[in-house]
C-alpha positions as CSV (number, residue, x, y, z in Angstrom):
1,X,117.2,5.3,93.2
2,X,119.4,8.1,94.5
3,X,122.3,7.2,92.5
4,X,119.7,7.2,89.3
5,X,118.7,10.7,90.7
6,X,122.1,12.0,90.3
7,X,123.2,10.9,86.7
8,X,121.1,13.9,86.0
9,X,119.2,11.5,83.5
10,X,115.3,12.5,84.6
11,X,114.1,9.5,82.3
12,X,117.0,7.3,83.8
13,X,115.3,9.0,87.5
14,X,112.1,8.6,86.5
15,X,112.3,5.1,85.4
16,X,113.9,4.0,88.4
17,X,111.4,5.6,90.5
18,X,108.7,4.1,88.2
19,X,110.2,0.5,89.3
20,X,111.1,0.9,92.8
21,X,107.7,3.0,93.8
22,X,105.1,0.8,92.0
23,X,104.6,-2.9,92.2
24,X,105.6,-5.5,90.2
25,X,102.1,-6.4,89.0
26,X,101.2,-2.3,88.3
27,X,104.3,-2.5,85.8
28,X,103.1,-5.4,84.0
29,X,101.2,-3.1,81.9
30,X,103.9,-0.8,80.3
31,X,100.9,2.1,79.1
32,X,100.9,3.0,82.7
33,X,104.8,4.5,82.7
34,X,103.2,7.2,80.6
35,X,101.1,8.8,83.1
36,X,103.9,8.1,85.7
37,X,105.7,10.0,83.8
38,X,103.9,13.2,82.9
39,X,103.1,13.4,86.7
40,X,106.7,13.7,87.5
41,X,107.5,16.0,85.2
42,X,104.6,18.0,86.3
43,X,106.2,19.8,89.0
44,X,109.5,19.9,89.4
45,X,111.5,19.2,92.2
46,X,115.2,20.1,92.5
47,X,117.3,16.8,93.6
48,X,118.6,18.5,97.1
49,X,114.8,18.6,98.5
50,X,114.6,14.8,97.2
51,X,117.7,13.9,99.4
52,X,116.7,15.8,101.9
53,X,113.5,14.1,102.0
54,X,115.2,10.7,101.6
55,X,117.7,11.7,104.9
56,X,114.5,12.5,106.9
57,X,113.1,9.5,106.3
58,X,116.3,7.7,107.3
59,X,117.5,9.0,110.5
60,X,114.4,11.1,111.6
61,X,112.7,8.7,114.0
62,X,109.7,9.5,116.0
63,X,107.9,6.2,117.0
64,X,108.2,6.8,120.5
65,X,105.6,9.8,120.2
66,X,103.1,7.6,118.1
67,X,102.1,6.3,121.5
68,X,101.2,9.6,122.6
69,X,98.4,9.5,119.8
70,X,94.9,9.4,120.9
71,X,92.7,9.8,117.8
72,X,92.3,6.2,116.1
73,X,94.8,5.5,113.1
74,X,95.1,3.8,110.2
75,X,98.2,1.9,108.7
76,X,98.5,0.9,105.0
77,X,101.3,-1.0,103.5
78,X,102.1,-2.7,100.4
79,X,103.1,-6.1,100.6
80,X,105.0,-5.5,97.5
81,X,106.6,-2.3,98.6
82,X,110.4,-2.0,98.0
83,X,111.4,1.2,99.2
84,X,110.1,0.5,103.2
85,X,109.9,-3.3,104.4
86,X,106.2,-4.5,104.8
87,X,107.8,-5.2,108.7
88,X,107.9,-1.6,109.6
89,X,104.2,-1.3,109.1
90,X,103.5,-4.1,111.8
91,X,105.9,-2.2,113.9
92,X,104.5,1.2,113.7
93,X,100.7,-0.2,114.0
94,X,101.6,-2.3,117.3
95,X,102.5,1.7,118.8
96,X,99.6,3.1,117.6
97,X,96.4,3.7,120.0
98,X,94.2,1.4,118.4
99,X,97.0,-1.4,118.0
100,X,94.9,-4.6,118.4
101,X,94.5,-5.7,114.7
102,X,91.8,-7.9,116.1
103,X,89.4,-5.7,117.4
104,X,87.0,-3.3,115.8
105,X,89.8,-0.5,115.6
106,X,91.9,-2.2,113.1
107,X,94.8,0.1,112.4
108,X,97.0,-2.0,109.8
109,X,95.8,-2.8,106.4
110,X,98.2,-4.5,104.5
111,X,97.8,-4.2,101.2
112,X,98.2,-6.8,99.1
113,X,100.2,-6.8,96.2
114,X,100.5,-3.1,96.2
115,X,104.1,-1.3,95.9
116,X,105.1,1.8,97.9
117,X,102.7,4.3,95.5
118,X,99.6,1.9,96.9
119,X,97.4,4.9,96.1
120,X,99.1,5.4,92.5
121,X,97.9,2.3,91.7
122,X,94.6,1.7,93.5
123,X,93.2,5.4,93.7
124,X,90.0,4.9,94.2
125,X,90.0,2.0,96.4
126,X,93.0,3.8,98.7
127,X,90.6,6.7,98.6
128,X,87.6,4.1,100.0
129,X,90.0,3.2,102.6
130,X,90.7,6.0,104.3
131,X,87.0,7.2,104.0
132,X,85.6,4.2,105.8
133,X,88.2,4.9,108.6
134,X,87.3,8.8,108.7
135,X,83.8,7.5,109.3
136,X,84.5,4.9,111.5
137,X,83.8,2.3,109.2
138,X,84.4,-1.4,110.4
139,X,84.7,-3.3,107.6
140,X,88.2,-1.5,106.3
141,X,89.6,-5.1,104.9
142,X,86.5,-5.7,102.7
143,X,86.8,-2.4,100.7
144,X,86.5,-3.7,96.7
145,X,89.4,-3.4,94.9
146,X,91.9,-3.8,97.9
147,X,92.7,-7.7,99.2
148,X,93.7,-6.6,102.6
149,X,96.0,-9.3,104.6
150,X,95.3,-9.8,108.3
């Protein structure tokens, strides 16, 4: 994707984004690319605060302080995500406060099917998601519209 980024081609950038971000399913139906597209065109962003971005999320590393974390948390993950491996998830959840995936704090939510841009692709349900866990909801997994993986 970086090396799309810098041909200086923004449809060649975008496109790529378009396939790496979303998942293979989302694609299928080539009238979403459209809206993709007007969105990242919308605002733009000058490539030096994408690589930035992309070396933060590289080499910034601060899991030992998500065991400091008191306040429940939530983890969602695509299963279909191809910019982060669906393994990192597991990882950051087991350091999280409410880690047991078992009991009534579940934390992870894998999302199944979904690419990197879950919420670009399931808004509404995302949006259901994180609600429920505001509120303390327990029943996280059986949000419609989402088929969780536990």
């Amino acid at each position: 994707m970086l090396e799309a980024m810098n041909t200086a081609h923004r449809e060649l950038a975008i496109r790529t984004a378009y396939e790496v971000d979303l998942s293979p399913g989302f694609r299928a139906d080539e009238s979403r690319f459209a809206p993709f597209k007007t969105a990242s065109l919308a605002v733009r962003v000058r490539v030096p605060t994408v690589l930035h971005q992309a070396r933060a999320a590289l080499v910034h590393d601060t899991s030992r302080r998500l065991t400091e974390l008191s306040a429940p948390t939530l983890v969602l993950h695509g299963t279909a995500d191809e910019m982060i491996d669906v393994v990192n998830a597991d990882y950051i959840a087991e350091l999280g406060p409410s880690s047991h995936r078992v009991s009534r704090k579940r934390t992870l939510e894998l999302l199944d099917g979904l690419g990197h841009l879950f919420w670009w692709e399931r808004p509404v349900a995302i949006a259901e998601l994180v609600r429920n866990h505001c509120l303390g909801g327990r029943q996280v997994s059986q949000v419609a519209g989402v088929g969780a993986q536990q």
